[in-house]
C-alpha positions in Angstrom: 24.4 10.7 -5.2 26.2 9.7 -8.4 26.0 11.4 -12.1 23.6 8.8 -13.2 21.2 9.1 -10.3 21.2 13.1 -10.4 20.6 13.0 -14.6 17.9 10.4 -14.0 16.3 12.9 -11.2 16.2 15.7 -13.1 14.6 13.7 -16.5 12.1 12.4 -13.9 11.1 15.2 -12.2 11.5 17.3 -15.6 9.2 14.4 -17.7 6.7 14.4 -14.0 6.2 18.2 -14.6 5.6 18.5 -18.2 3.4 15.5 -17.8 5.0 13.3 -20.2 5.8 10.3 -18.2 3.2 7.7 -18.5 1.6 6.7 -15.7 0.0 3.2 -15.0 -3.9 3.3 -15.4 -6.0 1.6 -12.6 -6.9 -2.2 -13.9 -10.4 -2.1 -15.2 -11.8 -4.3 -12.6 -10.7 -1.6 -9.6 -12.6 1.0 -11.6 -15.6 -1.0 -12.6 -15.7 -1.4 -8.3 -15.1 1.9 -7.2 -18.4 2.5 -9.8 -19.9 0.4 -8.1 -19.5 1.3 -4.9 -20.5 4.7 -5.8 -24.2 3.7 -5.8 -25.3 4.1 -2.2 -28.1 1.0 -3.0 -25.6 -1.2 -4.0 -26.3 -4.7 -2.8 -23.6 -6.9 -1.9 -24.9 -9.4 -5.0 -24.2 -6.8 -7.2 -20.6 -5.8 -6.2 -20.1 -10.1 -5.7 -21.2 -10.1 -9.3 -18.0 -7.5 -10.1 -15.6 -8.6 -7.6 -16.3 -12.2 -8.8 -14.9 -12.0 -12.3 -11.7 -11.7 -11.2 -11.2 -15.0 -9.4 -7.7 -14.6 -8.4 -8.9 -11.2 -6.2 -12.0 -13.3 -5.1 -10.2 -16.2 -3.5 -8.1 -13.3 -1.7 -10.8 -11.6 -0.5 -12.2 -14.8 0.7 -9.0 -15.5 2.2 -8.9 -12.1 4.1 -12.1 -12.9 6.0 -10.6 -16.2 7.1 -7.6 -14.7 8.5 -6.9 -14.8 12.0 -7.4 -11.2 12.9 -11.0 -11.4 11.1 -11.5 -15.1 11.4 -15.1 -16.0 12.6 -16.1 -19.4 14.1 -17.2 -20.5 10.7 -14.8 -20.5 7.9 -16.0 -18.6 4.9 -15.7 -20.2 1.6 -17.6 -17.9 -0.8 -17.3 -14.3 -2.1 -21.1 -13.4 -1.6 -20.9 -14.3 2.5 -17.1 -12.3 2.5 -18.6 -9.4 1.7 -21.4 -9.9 3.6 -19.0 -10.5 6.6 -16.7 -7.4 5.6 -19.7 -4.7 4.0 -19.5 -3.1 0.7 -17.3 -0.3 1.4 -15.2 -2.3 3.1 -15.0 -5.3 0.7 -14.7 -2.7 -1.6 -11.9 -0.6 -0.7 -9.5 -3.7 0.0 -10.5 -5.3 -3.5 -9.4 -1.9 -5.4 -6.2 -2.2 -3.1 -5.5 -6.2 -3.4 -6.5 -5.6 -7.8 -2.9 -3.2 -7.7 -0.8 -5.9 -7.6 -1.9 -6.5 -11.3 0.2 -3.1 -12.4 3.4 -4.7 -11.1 4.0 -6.4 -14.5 7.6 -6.2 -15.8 8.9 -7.1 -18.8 12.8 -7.9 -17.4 13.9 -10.4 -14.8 15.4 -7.9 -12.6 12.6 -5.2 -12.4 10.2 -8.1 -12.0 11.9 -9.2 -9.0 12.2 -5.5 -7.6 8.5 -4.9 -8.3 7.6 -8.2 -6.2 9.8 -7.2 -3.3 7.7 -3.4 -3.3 4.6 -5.4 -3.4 5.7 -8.1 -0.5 6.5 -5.0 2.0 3.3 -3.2 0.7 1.3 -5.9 1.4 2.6 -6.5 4.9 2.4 -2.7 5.9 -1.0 -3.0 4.8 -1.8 -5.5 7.2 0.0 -4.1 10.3 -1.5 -0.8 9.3 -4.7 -2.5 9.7 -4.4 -4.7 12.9 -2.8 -0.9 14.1 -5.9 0.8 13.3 -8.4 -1.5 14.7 -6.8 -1.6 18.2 -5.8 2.2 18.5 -8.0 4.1 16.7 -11.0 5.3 15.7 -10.3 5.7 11.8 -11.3 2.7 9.1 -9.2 -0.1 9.1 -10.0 -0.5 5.5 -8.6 2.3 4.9 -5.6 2.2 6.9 -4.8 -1.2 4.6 -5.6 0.5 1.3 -3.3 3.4 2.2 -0.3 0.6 3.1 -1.1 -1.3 -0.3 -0.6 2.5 -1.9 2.4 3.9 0.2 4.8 2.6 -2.3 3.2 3.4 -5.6 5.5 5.6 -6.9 7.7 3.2 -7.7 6.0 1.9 -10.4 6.9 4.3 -13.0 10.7 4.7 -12.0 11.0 1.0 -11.9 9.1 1.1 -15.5 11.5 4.2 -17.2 14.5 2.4 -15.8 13.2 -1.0 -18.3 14.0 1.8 -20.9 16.7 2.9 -20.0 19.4 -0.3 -19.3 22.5 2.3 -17.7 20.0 2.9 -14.5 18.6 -0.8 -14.7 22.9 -2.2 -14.7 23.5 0.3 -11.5 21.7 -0.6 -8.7 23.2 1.6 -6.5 21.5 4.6 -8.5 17.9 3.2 -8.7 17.6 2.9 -5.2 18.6 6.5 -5.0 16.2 7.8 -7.9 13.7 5.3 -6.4 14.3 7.0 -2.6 14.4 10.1 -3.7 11.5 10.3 -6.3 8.8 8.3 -5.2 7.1 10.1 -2.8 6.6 12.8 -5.4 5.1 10.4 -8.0 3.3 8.5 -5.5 0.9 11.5 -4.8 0.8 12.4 -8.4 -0.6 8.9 -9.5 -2.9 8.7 -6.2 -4.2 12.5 -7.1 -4.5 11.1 -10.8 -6.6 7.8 -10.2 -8.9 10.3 -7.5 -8.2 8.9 -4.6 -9.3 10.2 -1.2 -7.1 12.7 0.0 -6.5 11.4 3.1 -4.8 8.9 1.0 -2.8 11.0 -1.7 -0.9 12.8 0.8 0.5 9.5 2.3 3.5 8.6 -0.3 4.9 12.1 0.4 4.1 12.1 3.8 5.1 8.7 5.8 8.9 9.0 5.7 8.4 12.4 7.3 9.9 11.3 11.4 9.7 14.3 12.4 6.2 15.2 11.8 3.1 16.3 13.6 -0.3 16.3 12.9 -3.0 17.7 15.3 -4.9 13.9 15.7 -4.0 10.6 14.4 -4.5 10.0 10.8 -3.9 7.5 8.1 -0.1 8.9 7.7 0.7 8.2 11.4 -0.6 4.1 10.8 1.5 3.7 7.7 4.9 5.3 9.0 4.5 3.6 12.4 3.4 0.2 10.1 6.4 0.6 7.8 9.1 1.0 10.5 7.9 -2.0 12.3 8.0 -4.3 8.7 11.4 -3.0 8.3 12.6 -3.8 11.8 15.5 -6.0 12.8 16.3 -5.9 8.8 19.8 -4.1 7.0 16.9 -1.8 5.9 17.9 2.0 6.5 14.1 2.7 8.1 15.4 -0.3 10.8 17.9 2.0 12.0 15.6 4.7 13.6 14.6 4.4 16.7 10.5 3.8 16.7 9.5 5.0 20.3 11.1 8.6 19.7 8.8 9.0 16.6 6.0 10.9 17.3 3.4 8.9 15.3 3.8 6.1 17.6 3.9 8.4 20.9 0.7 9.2 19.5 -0.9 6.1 18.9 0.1 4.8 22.3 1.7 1.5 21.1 2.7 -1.0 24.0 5.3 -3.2 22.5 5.8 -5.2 25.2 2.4 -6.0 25.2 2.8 -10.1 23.7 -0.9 -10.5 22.5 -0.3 -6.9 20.6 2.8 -8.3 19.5 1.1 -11.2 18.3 -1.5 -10.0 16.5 0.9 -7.6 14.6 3.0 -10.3 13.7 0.1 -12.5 12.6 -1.8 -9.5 10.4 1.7 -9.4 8.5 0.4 -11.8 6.0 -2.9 -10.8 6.3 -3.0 -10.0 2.6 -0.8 -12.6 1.0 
């Protein structure tokens, strides 16, 4: 790792433990949700009536009920019936995941563009964690997706220090390596932070672990085993390990010769967009 990189690390992790980095905040509309769906008599007109004045995360929400992996014989064309279809947890937990993409705001060209590409692959991870957890397990697909939208997290605030700081912004080279090396680690501060559920926090720290074992399937096993199949058949260092030999997706049993698995994977890939 170069100079730059290893400086970079050390400010980071120095800045991370002192607590003087700033961390992004959760937009306003994912907290006014998760308030709402707090109140166990919430009706679904109420959280329409919070989801719905933010229009841009109401037509996607509308638009994830009309995909093909949800897609009922009639097509849905309005928030109230969406979440009516999907339930307010549900509806709930996937607009606090979909409302993240508002944090990726840059103010230069080139961390704009890297922030998009983080948001792209989180997006599809979410949705092949989600078609993964519907067909092989037991856990909540909604939950599965929320914890693909949130794998990545972390890089927010690298990607944000490096705006400051133009040397790591003019060497590629050494942001990916910071941004490698560091995210995980911020990824379960800011998770732990904006109180999300455990099962959750763990992941950004967790998922790039091959090697690991956990006694039953859990949400880390559906993002790891979600990530490696968005990066395959890419130049993407996660294409290069071999998927079968992890023992996440021993676990979950996957069949990929199995075309109509196949397809649905490929199809729930842009589930979210």
């Amino acid at each position: 790792m170069s100079e730059l990189a290893d400086k970079v690390q050390q400010d980071l992790v120095e800045a991370i433990d002192n607590d003087d980095l700033v961390l992004p905040t959760l937009p306003e509309v994912a907290l006014q949700i998760r308030k709402a769906a707090e109140d166990p008599e919430i009706s679904v007109s109420t959280l329409s009536k919070v989801i719905g004045r933010d229009t841009a995360l109401s037509a996607r929400l509308i638009k994830v009920v009309n995909s093909p992996l949800l897609r009922a014989t009639q097509e849905v064309t309005d928030l109230h019936t969406a979440i009516t279809r999907l339930g307010v947890n549900y509806s709930s937990n996937l607009a606090i995941g979909l409302v993240m993409e508002q944090i990726f705001n840059a103010r230069s060209e080139v961390v704009e563009q890297k922030m998009r590409e983080v948001w792209r692959k989180s997006l599809e991870i979410a949705g092949v964690s989600y078609a993964l957890c519907r067909s092989y397990t037991q856990l909540k697909p909604d939950q599965a997706a929320l914890g693909g939208l949130v794998h990545q997290i972390g890089v927010l605030p690298i990607l944000t220090y490096a705006e400051d700081h133009y040397e790591l912004l003019s060497d590629p080279v050494s942001l990916n390596h910071v941004i490698d090396r560091i995210h995980p680690l911020l990824g379960d501060k800011l998770l732990r932070v904006w109180e999300f559920p455990e099962m959750l926090v763990q992941l950004p720290g967790l998922y790039l672990d091959f090697n690991r074992q956990s006694e039953r399937v859990d949400y880390v096993d559906l993002v790891q085993v979600a990530s490696l199949y968005c990066h395959k058949d890419t130049d993407h260092p996660l294409a290069r390990i071999d998927l079968p030999s992890v023992p996440a997706f021993k676990k979950l049993g996957i069949d990929l010769d199995n075309e109509a698995m196949c397809k649905d994977l490929e199809e729930s890939r842009s589930m979210f967009y």
